[in-house]
N, CA, C and O of each residue as an XYZ file, in Angstrom:
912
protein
N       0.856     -1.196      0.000
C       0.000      0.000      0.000
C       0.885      1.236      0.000
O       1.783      1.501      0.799
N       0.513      1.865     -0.928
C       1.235      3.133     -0.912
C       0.793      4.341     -0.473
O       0.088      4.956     -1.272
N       0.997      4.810      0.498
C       0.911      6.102      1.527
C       1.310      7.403      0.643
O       2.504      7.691      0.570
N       0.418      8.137      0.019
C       0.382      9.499     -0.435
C       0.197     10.547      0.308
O      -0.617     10.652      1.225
N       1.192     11.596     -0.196
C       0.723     13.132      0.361
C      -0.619     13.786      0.991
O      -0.646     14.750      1.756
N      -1.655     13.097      0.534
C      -2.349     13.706      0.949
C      -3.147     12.625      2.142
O      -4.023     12.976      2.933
N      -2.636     11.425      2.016
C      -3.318     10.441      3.494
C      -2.342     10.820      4.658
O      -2.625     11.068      5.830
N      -0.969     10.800      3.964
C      -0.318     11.303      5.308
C      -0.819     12.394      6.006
O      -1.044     12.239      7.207
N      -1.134     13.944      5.255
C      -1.756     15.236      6.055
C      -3.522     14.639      6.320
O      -4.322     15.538      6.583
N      -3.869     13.743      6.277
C      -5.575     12.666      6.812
C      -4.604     12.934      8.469
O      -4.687     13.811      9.329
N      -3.582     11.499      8.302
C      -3.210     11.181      9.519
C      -2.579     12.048     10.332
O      -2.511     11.804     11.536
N      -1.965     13.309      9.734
C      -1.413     14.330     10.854
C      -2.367     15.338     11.538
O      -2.157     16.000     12.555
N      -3.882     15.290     10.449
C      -5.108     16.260     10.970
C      -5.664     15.278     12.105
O      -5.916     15.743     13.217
N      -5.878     13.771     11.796
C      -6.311     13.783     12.641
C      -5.360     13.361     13.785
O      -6.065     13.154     14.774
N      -4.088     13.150     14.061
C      -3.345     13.046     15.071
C      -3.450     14.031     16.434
O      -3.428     13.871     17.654
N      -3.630     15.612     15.088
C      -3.295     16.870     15.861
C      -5.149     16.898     16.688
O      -5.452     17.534     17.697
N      -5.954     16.132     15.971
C      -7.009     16.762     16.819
C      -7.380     15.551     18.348
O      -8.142     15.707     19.303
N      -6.598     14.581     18.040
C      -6.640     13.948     19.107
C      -5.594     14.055     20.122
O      -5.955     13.576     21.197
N      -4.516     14.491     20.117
C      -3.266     15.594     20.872
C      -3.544     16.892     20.994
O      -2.975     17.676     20.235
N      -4.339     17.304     21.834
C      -4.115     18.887     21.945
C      -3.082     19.260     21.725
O      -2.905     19.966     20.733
N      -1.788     18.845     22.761
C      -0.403     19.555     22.465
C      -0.016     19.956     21.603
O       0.986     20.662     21.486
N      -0.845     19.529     20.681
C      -0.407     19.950     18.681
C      -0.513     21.800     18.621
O       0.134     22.600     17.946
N      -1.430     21.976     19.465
C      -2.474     22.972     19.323
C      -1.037     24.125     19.766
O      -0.338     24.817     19.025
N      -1.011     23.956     21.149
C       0.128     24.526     21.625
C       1.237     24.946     21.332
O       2.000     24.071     20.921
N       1.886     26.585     21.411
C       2.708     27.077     20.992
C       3.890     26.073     22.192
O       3.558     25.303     23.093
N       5.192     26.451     21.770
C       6.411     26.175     22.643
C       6.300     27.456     23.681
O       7.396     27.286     24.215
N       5.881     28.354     24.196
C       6.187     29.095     24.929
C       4.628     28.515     26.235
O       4.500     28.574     27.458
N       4.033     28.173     25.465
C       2.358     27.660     25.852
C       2.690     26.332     26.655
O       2.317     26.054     27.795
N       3.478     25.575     25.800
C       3.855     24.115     26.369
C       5.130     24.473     27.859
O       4.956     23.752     28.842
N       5.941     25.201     27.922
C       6.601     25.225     29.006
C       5.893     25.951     30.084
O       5.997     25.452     31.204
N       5.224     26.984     29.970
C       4.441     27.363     31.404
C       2.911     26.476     31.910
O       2.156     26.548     32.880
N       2.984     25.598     30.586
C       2.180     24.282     31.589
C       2.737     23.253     32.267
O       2.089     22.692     33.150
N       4.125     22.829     31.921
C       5.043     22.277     32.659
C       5.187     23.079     33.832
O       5.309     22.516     34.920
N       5.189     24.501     33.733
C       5.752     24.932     34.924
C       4.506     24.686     35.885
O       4.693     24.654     37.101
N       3.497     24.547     35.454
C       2.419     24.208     36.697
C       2.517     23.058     37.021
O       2.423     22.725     38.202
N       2.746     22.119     35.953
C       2.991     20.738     36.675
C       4.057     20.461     37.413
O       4.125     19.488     38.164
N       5.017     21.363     37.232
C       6.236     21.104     38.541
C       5.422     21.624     39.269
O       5.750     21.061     40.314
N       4.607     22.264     39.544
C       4.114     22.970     41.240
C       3.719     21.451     42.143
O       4.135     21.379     43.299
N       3.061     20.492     41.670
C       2.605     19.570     42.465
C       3.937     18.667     43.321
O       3.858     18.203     44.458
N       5.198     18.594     42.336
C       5.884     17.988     42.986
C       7.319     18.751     44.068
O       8.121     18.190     44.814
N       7.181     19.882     43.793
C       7.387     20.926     44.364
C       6.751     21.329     46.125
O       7.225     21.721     47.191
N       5.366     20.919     45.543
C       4.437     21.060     47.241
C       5.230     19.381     48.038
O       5.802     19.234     49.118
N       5.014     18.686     47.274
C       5.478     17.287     47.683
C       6.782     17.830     48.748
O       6.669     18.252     49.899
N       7.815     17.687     48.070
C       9.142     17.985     48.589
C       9.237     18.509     49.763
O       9.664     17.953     50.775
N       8.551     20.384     49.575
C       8.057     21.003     50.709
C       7.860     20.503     52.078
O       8.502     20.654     53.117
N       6.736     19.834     51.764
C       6.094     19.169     52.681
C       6.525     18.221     53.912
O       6.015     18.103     55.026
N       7.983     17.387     53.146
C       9.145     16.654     53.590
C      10.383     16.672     53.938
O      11.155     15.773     54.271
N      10.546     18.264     53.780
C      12.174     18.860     53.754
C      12.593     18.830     55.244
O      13.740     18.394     55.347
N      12.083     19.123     56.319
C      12.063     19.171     57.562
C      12.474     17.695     57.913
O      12.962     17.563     59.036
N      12.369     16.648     57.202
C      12.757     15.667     57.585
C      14.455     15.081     56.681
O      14.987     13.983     56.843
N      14.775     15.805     56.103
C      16.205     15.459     55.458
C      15.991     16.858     54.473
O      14.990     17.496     54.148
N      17.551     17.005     54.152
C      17.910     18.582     53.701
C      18.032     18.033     52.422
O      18.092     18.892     51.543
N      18.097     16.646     51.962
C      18.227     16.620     50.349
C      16.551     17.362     49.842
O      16.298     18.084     48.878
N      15.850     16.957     50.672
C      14.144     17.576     49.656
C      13.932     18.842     49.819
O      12.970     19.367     49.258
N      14.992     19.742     50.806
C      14.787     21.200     50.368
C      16.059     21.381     49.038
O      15.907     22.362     48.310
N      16.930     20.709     48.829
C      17.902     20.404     47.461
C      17.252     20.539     46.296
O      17.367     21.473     45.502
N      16.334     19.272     46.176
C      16.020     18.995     44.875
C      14.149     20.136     45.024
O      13.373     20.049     44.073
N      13.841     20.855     46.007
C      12.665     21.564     45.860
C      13.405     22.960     45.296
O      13.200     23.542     44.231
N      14.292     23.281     46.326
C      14.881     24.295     45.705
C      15.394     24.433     43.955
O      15.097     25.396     43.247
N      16.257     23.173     43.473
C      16.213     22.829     41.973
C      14.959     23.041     41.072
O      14.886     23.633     39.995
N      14.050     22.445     41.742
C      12.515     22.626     40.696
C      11.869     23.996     40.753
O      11.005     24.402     39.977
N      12.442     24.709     41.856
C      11.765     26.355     42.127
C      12.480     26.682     41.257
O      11.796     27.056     40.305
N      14.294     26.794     40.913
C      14.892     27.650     40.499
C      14.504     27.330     38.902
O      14.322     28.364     38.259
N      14.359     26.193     38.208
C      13.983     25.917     37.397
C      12.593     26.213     36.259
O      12.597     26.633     35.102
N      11.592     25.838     37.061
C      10.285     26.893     37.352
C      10.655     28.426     37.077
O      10.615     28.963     35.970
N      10.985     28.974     38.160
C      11.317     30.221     37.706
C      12.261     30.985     36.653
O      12.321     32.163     36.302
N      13.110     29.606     36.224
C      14.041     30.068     34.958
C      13.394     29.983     33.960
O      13.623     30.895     33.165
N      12.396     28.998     33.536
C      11.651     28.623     32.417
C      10.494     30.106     32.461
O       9.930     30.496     31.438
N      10.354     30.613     33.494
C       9.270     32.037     33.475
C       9.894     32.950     32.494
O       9.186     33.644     31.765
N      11.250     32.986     32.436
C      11.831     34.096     31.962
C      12.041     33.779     30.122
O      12.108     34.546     29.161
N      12.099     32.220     30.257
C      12.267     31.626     28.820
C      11.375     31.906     28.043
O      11.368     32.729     27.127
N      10.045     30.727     28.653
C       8.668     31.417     27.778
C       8.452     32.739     27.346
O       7.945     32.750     26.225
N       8.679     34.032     27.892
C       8.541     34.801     27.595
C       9.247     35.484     26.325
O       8.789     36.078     25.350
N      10.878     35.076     26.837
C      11.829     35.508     25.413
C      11.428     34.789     24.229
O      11.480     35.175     23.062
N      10.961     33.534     24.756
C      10.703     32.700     23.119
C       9.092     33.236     22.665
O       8.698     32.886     21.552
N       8.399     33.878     23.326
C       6.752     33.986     23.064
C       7.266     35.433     22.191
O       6.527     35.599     21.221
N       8.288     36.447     22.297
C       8.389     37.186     21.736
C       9.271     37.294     20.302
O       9.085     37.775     19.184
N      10.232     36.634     20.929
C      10.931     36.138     19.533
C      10.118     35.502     18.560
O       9.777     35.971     17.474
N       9.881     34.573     18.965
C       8.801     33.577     18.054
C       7.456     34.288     17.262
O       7.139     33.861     16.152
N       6.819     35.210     17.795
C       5.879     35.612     17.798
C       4.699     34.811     17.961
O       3.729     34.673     17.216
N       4.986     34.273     19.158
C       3.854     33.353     19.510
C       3.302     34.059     20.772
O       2.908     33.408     21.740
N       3.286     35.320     20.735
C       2.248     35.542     22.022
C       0.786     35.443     21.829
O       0.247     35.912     20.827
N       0.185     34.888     22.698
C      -1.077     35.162     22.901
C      -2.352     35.146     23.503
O      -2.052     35.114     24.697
N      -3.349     35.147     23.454
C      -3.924     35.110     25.092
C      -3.965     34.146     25.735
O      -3.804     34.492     26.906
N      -4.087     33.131     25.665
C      -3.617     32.202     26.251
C      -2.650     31.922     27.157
O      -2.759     31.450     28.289
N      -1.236     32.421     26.254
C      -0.596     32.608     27.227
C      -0.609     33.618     28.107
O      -0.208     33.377     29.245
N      -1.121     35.105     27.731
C      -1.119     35.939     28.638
C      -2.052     35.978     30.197
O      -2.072     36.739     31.164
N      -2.802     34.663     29.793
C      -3.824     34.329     30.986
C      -2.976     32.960     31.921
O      -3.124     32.725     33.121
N      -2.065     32.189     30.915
C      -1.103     31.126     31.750
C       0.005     31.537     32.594
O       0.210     31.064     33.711
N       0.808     32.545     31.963
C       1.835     32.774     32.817
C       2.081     33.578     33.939
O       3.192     33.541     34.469
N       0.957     34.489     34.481
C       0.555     34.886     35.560
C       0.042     34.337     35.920
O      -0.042     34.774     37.068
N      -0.902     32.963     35.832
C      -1.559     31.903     36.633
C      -0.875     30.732     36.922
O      -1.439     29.808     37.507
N       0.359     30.673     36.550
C       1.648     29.720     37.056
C       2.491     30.212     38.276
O       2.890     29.610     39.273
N       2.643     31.622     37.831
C       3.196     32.264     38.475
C       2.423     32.278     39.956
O       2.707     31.782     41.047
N       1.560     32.903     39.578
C       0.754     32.950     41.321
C       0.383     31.937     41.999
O       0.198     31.831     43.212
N       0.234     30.866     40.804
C       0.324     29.278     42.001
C       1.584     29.035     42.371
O       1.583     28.945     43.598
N       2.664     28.883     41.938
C       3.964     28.634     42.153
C       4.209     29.518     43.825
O       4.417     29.053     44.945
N       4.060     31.028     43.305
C       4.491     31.703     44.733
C       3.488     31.778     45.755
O       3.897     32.499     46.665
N       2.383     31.343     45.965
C       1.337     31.540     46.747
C       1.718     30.217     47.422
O       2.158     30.196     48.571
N       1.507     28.916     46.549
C       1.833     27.819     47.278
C       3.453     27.865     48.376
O       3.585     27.532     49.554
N       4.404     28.372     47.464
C       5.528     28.485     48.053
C       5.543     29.620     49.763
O       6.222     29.440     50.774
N       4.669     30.563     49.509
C       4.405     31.439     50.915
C       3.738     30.685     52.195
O       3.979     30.711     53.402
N       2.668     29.913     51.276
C       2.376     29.172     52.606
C       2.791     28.370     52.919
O       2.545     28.070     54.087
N       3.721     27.441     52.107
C       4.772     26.241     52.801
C       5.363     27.016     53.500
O       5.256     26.739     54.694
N       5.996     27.949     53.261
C       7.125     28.482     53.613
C       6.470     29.290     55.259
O       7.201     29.731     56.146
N       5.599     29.290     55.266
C       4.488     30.383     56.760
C       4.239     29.491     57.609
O       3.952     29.889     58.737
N       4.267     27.957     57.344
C       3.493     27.296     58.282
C       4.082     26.013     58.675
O       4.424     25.171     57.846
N       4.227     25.831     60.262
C       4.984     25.062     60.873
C       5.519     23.766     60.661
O       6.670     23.518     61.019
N       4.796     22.906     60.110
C       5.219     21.692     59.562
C       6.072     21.759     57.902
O       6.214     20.785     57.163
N       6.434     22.833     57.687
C       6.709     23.062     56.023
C       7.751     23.882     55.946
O       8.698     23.871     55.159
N       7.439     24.766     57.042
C       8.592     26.245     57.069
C       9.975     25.306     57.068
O      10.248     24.119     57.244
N      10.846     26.830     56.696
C      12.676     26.330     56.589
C      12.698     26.628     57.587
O      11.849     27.490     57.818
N      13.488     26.252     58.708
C      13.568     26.812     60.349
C      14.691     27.526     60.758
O      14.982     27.831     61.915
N      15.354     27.794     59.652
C      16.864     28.564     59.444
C      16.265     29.843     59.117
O      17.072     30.772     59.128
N      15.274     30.092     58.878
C      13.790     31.414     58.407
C      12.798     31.259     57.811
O      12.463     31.274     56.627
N      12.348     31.107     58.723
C      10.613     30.488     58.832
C      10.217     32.454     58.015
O      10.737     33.523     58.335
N       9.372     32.227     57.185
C       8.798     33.101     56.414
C       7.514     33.567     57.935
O       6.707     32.952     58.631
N       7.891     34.645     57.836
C       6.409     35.489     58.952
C       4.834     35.336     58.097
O       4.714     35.379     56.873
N       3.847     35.173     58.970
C       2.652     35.235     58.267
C       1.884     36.079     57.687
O       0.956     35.845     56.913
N       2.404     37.401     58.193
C       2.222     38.658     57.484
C       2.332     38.887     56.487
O       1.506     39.499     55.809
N       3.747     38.311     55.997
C       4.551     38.532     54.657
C       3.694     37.225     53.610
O       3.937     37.263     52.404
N       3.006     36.446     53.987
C       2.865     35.211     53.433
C       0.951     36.175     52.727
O       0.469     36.372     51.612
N       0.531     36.459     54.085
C      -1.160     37.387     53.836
C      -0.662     38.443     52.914
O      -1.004     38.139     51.771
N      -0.060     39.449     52.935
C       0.080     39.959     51.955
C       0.296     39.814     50.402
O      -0.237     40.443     49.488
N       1.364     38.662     50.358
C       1.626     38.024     48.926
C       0.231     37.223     48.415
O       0.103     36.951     47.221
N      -0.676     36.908     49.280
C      -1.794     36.064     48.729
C      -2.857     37.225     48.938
O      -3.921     36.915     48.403
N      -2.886     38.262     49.452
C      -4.139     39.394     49.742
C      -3.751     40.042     48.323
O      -4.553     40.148     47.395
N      -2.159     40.540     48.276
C      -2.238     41.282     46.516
C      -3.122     40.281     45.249
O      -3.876     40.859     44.466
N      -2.936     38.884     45.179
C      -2.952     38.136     44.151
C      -4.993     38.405     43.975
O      -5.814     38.600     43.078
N      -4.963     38.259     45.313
C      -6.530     37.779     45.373
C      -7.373     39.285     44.962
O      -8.400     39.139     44.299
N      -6.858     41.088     45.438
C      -7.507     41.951     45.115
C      -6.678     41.659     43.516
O      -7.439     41.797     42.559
N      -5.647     41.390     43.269
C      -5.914     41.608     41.893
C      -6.606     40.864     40.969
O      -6.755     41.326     39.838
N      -7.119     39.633     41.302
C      -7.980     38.698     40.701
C      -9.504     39.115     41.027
O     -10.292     38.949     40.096
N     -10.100     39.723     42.434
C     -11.091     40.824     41.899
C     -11.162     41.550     41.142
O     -12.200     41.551     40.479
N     -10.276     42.388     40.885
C     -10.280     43.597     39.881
C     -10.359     43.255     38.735
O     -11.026     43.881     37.911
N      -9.439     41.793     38.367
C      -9.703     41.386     37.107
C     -11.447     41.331     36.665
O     -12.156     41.830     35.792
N     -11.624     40.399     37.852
C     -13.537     39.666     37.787
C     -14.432     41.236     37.517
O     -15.424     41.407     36.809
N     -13.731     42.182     38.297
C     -15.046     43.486     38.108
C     -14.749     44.095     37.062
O     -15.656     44.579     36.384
N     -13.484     44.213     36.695
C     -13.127     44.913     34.978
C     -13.967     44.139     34.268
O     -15.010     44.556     33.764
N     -13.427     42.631     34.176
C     -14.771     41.962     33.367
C     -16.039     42.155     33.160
O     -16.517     42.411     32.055
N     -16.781     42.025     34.388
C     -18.379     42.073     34.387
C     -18.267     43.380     34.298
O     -19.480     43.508     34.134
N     -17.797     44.718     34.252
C     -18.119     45.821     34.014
C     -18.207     46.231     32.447
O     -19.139     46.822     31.903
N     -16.811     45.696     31.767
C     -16.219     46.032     30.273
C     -17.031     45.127     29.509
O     -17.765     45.640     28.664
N     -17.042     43.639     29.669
C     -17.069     42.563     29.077
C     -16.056     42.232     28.359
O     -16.262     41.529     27.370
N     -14.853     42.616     28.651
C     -13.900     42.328     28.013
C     -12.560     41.284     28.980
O     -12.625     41.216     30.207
N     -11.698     40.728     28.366
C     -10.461     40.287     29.326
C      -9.579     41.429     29.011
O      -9.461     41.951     27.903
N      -8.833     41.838     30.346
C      -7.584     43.000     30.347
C      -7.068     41.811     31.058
O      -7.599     41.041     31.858
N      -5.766     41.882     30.491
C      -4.433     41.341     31.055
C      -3.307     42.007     30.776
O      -2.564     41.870     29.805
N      -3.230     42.694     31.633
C      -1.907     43.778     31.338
C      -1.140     44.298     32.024
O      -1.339     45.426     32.475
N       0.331     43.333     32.364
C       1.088     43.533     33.144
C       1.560     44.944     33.567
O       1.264     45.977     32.965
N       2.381     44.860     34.745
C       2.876     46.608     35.445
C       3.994     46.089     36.039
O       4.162     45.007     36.602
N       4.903     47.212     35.794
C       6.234     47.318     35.890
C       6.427     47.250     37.385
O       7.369     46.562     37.780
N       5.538     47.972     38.426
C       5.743     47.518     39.782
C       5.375     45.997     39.979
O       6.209     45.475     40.719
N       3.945     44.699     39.366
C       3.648     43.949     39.170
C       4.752     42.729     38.967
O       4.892     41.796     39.758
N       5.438     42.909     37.857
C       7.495     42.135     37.563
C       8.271     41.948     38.279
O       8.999     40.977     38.485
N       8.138     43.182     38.859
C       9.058     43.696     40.357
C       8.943     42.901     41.192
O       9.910     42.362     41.731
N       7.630     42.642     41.498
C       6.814     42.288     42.800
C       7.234     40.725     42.633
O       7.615     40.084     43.613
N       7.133     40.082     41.190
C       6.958     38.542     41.180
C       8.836     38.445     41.107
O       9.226     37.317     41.406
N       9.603     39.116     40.876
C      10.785     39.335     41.001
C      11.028     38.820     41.994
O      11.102     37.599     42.130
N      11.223     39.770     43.003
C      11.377     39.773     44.022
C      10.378     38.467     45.051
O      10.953     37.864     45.957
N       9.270     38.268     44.811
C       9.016     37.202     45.691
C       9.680     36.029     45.307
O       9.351     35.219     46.174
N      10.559     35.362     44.365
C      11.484     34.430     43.692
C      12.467     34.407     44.408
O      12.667     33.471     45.183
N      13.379     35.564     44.276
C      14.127     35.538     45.357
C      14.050     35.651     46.499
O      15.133     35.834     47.054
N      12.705     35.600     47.473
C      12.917     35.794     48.579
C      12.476     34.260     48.876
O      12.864     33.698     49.900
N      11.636     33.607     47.916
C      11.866     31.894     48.196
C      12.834     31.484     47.895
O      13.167     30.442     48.461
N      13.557     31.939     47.104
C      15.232     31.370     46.838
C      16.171     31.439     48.040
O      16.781     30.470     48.494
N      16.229     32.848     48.568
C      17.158     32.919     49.446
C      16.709     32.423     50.833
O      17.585     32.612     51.677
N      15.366     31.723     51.401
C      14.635     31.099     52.347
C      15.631     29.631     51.942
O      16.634     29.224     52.528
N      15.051     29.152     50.941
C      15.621     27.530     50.698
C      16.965     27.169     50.782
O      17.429     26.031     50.853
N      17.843     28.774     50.761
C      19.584     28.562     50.779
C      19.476     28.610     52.315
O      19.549     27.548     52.934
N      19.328     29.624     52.883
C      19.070     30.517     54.283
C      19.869     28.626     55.206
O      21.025     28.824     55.578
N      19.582     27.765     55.379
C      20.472     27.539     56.297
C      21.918     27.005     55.647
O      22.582     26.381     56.475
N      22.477     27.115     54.454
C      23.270     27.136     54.357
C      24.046     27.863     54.640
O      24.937     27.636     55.458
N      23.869     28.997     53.972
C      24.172     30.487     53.947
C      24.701     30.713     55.752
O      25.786     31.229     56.019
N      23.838     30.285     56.711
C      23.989     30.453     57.995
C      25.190     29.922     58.705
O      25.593     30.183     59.838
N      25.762     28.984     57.639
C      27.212     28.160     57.900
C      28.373     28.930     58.144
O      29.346     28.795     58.887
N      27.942     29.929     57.164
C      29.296     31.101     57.072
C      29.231     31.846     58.581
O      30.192     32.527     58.938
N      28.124     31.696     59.398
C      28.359     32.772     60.409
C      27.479     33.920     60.536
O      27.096     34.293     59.427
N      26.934     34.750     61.692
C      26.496     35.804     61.447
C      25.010     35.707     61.172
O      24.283     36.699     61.112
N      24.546     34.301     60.986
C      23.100     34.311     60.747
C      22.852     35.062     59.510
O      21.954     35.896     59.394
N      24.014     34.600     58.227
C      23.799     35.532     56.911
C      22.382     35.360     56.278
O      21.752     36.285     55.765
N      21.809     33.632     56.404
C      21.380     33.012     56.060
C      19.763     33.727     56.111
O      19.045     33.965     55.140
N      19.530     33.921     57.253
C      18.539     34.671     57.782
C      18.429     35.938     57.640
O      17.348     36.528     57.652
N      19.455     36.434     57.504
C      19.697     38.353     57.439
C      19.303     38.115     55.838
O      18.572     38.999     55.391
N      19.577     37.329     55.143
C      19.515     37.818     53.612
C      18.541     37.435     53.249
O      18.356     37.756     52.076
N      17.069     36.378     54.046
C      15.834     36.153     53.947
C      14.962     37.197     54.337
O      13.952     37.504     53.703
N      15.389     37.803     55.490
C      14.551     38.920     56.041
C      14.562     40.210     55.115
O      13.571     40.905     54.889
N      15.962     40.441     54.565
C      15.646     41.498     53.717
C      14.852     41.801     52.255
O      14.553     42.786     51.580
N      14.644     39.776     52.170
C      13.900     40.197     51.040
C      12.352     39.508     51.118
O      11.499     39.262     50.265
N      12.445     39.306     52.732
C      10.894     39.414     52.588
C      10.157     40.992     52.758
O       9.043     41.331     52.357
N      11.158     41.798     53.477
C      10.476     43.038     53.275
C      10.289     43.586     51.879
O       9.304     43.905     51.214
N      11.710     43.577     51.661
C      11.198     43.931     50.040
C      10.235     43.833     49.135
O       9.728     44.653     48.370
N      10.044     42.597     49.357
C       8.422     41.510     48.798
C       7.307     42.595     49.130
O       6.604     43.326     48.432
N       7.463     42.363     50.647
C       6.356     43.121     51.456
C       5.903     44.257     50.690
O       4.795     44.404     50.173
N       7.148     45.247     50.673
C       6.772     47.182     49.900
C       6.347     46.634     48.230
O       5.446     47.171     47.586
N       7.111     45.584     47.756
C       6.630     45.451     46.214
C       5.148     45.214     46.016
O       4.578     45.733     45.056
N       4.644     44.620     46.692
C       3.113     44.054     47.306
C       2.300     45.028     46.952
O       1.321     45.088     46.209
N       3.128     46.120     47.904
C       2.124     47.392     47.872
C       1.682     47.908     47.011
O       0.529     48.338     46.986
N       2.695     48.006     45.884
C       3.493     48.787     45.191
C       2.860     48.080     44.170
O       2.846     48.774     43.153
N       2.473     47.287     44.050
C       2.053     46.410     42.900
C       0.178     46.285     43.260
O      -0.445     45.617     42.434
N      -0.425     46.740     44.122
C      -1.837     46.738     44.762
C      -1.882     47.942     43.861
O      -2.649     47.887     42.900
N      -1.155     49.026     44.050
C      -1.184     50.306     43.493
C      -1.619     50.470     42.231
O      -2.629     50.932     41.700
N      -0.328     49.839     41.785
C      -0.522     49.898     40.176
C      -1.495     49.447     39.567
O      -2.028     50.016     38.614
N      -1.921     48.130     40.155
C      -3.223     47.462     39.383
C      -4.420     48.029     39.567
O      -5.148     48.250     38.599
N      -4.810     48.362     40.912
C      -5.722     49.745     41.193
C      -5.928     51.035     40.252
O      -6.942     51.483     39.716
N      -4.791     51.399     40.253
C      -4.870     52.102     38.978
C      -5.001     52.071     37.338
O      -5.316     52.950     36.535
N      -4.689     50.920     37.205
C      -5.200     50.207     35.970
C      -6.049     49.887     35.986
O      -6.485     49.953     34.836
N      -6.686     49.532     36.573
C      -7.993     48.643     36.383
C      -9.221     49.772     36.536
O     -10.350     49.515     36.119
N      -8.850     51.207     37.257
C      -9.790     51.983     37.361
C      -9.658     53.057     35.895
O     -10.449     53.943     35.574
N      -8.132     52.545     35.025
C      -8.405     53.378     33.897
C      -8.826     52.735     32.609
O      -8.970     53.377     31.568
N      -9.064     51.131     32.746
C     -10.114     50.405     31.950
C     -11.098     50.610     32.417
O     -11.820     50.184     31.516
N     -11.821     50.983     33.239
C     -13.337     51.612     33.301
C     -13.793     52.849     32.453
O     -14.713     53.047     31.659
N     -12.490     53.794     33.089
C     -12.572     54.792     32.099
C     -12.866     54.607     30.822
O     -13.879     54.904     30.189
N     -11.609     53.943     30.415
C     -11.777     53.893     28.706
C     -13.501     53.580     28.251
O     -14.235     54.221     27.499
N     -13.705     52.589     28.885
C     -15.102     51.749     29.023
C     -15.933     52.703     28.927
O     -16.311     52.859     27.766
N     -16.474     53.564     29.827
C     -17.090     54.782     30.278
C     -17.152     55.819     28.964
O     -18.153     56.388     28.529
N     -15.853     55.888     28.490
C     -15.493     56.831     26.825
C     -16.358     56.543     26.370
O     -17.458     57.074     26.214
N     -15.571     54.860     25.867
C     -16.194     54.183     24.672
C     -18.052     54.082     24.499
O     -18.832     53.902     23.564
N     -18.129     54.245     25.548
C     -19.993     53.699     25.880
C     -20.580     55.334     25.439
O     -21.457     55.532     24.599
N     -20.023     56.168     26.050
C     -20.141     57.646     25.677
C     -20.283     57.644     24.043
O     -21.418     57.562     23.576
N     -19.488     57.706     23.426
C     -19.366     57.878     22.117
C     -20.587     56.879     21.801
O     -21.769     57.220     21.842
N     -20.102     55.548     21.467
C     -20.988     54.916     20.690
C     -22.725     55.668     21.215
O     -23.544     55.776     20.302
N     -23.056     56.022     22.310
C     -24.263     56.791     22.587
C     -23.933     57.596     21.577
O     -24.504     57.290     20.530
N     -23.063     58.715     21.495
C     -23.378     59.861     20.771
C     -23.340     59.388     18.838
O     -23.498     59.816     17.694
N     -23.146     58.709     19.315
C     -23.056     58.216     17.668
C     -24.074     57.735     16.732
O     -24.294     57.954     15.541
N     -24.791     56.803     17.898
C     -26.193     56.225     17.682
C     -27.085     57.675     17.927
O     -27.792     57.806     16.928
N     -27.287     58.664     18.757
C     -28.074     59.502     18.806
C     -27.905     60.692     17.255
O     -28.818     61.212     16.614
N     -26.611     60.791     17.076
C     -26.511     61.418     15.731
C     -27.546     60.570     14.366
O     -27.532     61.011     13.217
């Protein structure tokens, strides 16, 4: 039997419709990996308190995780594969990744004990995520539209909470050298976190109250337009 050009593209249409993954850009396919490292990531967590290799290999899958954040992005632009999709995945990796990581990191059976993350710092990183996932829901039902549109304090903010789970998961090494470095260099960047928080409540506040606006324009006009 001889297999022609055009049975082979039969068998690749229908391959691709029974593989989603077909569907999927490369920048699309790594920040769904990066959610699926989150599960084995909580695992580890969960067990590190009992031998320092599973804060090793948790710390490996964070730093990893968070290296692939920076990838997808260079390749979604290079490539020209951005698109909503992804712009709705990679802030929703992101905020599971560090939300899960705040509360391992806040709560007694999970915390690093070389610097146990404060619970303050842990409510705040999950109080920003959550008013900004209102604001998203009321831009919506207000506009009818999706806004997804990152802020330069927002980068900052997920910046910086990376490294302040990074330098938690080193923190009792680091403490080897002396001086409690280990801890001094966790604390400074959970504050940091802390003011970026703010700083990032801000910005989206303010965005999200100048997509109403626009909204508010736009509804204006098209009235005056229809009344002409």
């Amino acid at each position: 039997m001889v297999c022609t050009g055009n049975n082979r593209d039969i068998v690749k249409s229908i391959s691709d419709r029974i593989w989603p993954w077909a569907y999927l850009s490369w920048p699309n396919r790594i920040t769904l990996l990066r959610l699926v490292l989150v599960a084995p990531f909580v695992v580890l967590m969960l067990h590190q308190q009992q031998h320092m290799a599973y804060r090793y290999v948790a710390l490996g899958i964070f730093l990893a995780m968070a290296g692939s954040d920076a990838i997808d992005g260079i390749a979604a632009r290079r490539m020209g594969h951005a698109s909503r999709l992804g712009a709705i995945l990679d802030p929703l990796a992101d905020k599971t990744l560090i939300i899960c990581a705040a509360v391992l990191l806040a709560l007694p059976g999970s915390k690093v004990t070389a610097a146990p993350l404060p619970r303050w710092v842990a409510v705040m990183i999950i109080g920003k995520d959550l008013w900004v996932l209102v604001g998203f829901v009321v831009v919506f039902l207000l506009t009818g539209k999706v806004r997804v549109r990152p802020t330069g304090s927002g980068k900052l903010c997920t910046v910086a909470q990376l490294v302040m789970v990074s330098a938690i998961l080193i923190s009792p090494d680091l403490n080897r050298l002396g001086l409690r470095a280990g801890f001094q260099l966790a604390r400074a960047t959970w504050f940091a976190a802390a003011a970026l928080c703010l700083m990032a409540v801000v910005s989206y506040t303010l965005l999200g109250l100048s997509f109403l606006a626009e909204a508010d324009e736009q509804d204006s006009e098209d009235e005056a337009e229809q009344a002409a």
